[in-house]
Structures are given as structure tokens and as C-alpha cells.
C-alpha positions in Angstrom: 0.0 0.0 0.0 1.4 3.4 -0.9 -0.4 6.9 0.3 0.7 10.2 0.4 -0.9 12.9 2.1 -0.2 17.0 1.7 -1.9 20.0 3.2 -2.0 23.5 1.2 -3.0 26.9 3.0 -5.0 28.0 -0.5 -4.8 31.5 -2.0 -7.3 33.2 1.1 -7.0 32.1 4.2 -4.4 33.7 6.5 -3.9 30.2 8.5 -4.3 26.7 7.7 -6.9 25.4 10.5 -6.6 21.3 8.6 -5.2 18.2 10.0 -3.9 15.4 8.7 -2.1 12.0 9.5 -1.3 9.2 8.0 0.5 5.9 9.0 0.4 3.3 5.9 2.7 0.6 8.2 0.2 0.5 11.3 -0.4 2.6 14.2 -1.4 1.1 17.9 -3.3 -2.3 16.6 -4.5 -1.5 13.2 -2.6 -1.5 10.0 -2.2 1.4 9.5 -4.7 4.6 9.3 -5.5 8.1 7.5 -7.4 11.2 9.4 -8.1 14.4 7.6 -9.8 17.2 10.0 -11.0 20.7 9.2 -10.8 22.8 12.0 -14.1 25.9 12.7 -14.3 28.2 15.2 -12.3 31.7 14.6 -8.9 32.8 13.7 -6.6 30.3 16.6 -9.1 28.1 17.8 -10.1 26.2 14.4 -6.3 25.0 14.3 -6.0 24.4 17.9 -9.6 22.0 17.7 -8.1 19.8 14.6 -4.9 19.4 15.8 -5.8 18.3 19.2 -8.8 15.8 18.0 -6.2 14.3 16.1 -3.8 13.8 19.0 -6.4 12.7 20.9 -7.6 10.3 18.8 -4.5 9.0 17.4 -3.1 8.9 21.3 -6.5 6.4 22.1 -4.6 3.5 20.3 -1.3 3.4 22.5 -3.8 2.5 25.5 -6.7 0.5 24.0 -7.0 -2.7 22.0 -8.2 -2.8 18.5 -11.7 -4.3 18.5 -11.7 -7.1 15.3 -14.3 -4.8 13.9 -12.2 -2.2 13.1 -15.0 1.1 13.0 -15.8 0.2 16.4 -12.7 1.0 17.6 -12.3 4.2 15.4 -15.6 5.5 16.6 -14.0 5.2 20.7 -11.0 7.2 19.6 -13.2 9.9 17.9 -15.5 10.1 21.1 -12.4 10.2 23.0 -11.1 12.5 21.2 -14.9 14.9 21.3 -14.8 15.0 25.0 -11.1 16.4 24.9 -12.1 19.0 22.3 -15.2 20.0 24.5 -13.1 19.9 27.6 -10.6 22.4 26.5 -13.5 24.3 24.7 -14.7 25.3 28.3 -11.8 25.3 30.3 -10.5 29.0 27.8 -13.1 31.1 26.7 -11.0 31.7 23.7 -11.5 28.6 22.8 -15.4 28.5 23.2 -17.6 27.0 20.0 -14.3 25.4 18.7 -14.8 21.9 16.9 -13.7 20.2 13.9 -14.7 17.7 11.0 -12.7 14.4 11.4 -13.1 11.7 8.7 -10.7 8.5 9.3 -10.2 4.9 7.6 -8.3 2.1 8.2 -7.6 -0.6 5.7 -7.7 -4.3 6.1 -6.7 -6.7 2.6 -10.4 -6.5 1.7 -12.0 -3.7 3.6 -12.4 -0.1 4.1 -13.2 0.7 8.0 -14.3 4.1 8.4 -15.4 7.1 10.9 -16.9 10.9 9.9 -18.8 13.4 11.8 -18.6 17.2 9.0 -17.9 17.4 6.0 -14.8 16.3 4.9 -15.3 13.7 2.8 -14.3 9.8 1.9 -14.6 8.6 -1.6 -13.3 5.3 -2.8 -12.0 4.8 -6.6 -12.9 2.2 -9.1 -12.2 1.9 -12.6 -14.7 4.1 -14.1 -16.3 6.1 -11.0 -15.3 8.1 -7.9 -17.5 7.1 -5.0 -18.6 9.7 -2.0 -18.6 7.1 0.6 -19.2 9.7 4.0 -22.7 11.8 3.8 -21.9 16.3 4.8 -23.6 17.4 7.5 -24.2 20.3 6.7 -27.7 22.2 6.0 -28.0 25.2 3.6 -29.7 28.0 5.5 -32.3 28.5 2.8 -33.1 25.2 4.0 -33.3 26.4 7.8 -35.2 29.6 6.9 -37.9 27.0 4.8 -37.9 24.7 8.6 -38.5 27.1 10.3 -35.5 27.2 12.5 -34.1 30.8 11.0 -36.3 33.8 10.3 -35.0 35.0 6.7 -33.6 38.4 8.9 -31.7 35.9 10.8 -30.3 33.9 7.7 -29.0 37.3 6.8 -26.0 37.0 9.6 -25.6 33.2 8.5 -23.0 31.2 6.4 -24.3 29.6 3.2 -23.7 26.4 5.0 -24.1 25.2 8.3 -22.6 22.6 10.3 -24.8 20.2 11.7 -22.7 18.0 13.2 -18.8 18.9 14.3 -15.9 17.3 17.2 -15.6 18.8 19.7 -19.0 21.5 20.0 -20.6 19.2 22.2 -20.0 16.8 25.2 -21.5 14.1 22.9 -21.4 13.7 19.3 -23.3 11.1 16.9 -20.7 9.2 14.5 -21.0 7.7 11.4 -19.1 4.8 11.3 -19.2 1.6 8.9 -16.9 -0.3 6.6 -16.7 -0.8 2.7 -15.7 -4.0 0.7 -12.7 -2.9 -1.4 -13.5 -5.0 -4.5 -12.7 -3.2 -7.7 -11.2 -0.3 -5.6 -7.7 1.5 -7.0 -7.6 4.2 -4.3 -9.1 5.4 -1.6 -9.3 9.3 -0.9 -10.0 11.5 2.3 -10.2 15.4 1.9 -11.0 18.4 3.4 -13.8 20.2 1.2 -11.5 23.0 0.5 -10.6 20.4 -2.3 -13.9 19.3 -3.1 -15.6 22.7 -2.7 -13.6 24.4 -5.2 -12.9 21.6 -8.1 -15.8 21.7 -10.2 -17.4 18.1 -10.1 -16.3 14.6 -8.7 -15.4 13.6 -12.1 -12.8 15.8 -12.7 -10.9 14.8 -9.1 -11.9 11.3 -10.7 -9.9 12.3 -13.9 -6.8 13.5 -12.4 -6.3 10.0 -9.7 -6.4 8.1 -13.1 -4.1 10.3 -15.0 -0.9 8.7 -12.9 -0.2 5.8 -11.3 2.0 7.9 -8.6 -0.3 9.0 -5.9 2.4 12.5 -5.0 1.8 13.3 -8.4 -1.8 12.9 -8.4 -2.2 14.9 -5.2 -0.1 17.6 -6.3 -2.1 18.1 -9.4 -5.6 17.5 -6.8 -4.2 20.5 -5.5 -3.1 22.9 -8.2 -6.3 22.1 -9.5 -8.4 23.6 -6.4 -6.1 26.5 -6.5 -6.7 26.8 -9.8 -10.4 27.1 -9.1 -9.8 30.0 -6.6 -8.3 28.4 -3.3 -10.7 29.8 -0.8 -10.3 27.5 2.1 -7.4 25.3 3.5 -6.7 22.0 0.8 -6.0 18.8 2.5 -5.9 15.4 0.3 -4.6 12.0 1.4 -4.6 9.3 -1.4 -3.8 5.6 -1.0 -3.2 3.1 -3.0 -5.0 0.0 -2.7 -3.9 -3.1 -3.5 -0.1 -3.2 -3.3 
């Protein structure tokens, strides 16, 4: 298995508030494992959230045993890794409202085991497709003002998006977790959605992975390409190889 895994600042942002890891020869008892996190919450405290869910979470393994079902154990670390978010969240009123997506995976010879709370994202790769594995949470505030839960005055003060679900912004967080057959699968990719968010469709991300067998190269032109397209927000990409 080969993987490589960069981060980019983009054209805008002052600060890059993603997080990644990745381990492709095992950490604690799995095989190996991939995190991307996005960091929310103001100018220090988005960088502070993602970079301490990750130690947090990647920490979890050098205490606890790997369950056989992989997820199960992933979705521990990330709850783990929530309350120490939401812990220092309280204990520094700088700090208050921080949180962070968190998407991880960790591969087995035939299986893709997975955990996501935000929108990053998780796609796997076959031969003619690009597959969003992980679902955004995430609801447009059009769609709050039409539920009721935003007069249109208030949506006026609002993002576009909003995050429904984040690490770290409460003392208890729902995870999706779950695991994917690997069948057919050439790569597997986890990114923050300043990639996705500025390339303009999954097919051409889908385009680029199969332009090169080399994953640095396909990530660096993943990259350029979002730049390309504006760079508004912090690019994180992690691609792995399967099957080697």
C-alpha cells in the first residue's frame, strides 16, 4: 500500500486550521490509518480544535486494544477525542464553540473501516467512478429559513452552510461509522472540502487520480487544481493506494 498525504494553505486564508495523519505501516493495533480534519471556530481556535482531536484520537490506540471490527474502535478514539475538544472548549473562553470535522479509515486486505462526523469527505475509486462514501452534515440556510429554524432576517447574519454535526461542540457527538468492501477499488481518498468545494465536479478529481499511477503526483495536481479554481479555504488530500 502506498499513500501520500499534503496539506495547502489556499490563495485566502491567512492560517491553515486542517489536520492530517497518516500511517500506511500501522499505528497502535491497526494496519495502518489516515485522518483528515478541518478545524471551525475563529482565527486560533479552528487549528487548535483539529490538531488536538487528532492527538487525541490517534493517542487512544497506544492505551486501548483494537476491537476485530475495526470502526468500532475508530468511533471510541473519535469520542475520545470529542470530549477532549469539548473539555478544552470550556476550560478557555478563547477557545469556546471550537470543533472540527474528522473523517478517518483504516484498511484491512479487503476492507475499508471508516469514521466521519462534517464534511470532509471519503470517496473510494474504481475503474470508471469516484465514489462519495461519508454523507456532509451540513444544511443550507435557505433550507433552515424553509424549517422554520431561522427567520429570513436571521439567515442574513448566517454562512451559506451550516454545520450540523462537528468534534468537539458538544460533550457528545453522533458518529457515522461503517466499513466498505474494497472489490474493484484503485484508491481510496479523504479530503478536506476545501478540495472538493472548489474543483468543479467529482469527475474531474476522478480524472486526475487516473491520469498517474503515482499517488504525489496525483495529489499535487488534486491541489493545483483547487487553487486553480480560486483556493478559498485550507486544501488537505490523502490518497492511498489499494492493492499493493
Amino acid at each position: 500500500m502506498h499513500a501520500t498525504g499534503k496539506s495547502h494553505i489556499g490563495k485566502v486564508r491567512e492560517q491553515n486550521q486542517d489536520a492530517y495523519f497518516l500511517n500506511p505501516n500501522g499505528h497502535g493495533g491497526l494496519p495502518n490509518l489516515f485522518v483528515v480534519a478541518d478545524g471551525i471556530g475563529g482565527h486560533q481556535s479552528g487549528d487548535i480544535a483539529s490538531n488536538r482531536a487528532l492527538a487525541a484520537f490517534c493517542d487512544f490506540f497506544d492505551t486501548h486494544k483494537a476491537h476485530e471490527a475495526l470502526e468500532m474502535s475508530l468511533a471510541e478514539a473519535l469520542q475520545a477525542a470529542n470530549v477532549q475538544v469539548y473539555n478544552d472548549s470550556m476550560s478557555n473562553e478563547a477557545f469556546k464553540g471550537m470543533g472540527t470535522t474528522f473523517s478517518a479509515a483504516s484498511i484491512t486486505a479487503d476492507k475499508m473501516h471508516y469514521v466521519h462526523v462534517g464534511d470532509s469527505r471519503i470517496y473510494v475509486i474504481k475503474e470508471n467512478e469516484i465514489v462519495q462514501i461519508t454523507k456532509d452534515h451540513f444544511t443550507l440556510t435557505e433550507d433552515m429559513v424553509k424549517e422554520g429554524l431561522l427567520t429570513e432576517e436571521e439567515a442574513k447574519d448566517y454562512p451559506v452552510s451550516v454545520l450540523t454535526r462537528a468534534i468537539g461542540t458538544d460533550p457528545d457527538v453522533r458518529i457515522d461509522r461503517g466499513q466498505v468492501r474494497l472489490e474493484g477499488v484503485s484508491h481510496v481518498m479523504i479530503c478536506s472540502d476545501g478540495l472538493f468545494g472548489m474543483i468543479d465536479n467529482d469527475d474531474e478529481m476522478f480524472a486526475i487520480i487516473k491520469s498517474t499511477d503515482n499517488t504525489d503526483e496525483a495529489v499535487d495536481k488534486l491541489i493545483k487544481a483547487a487553487l486553480d479554481c480560486g483556493g478559498r479555504d485550507n486544501i488537505t488530500v490523502i490518497l492511498i493506494k489499494c492493492g499493493e
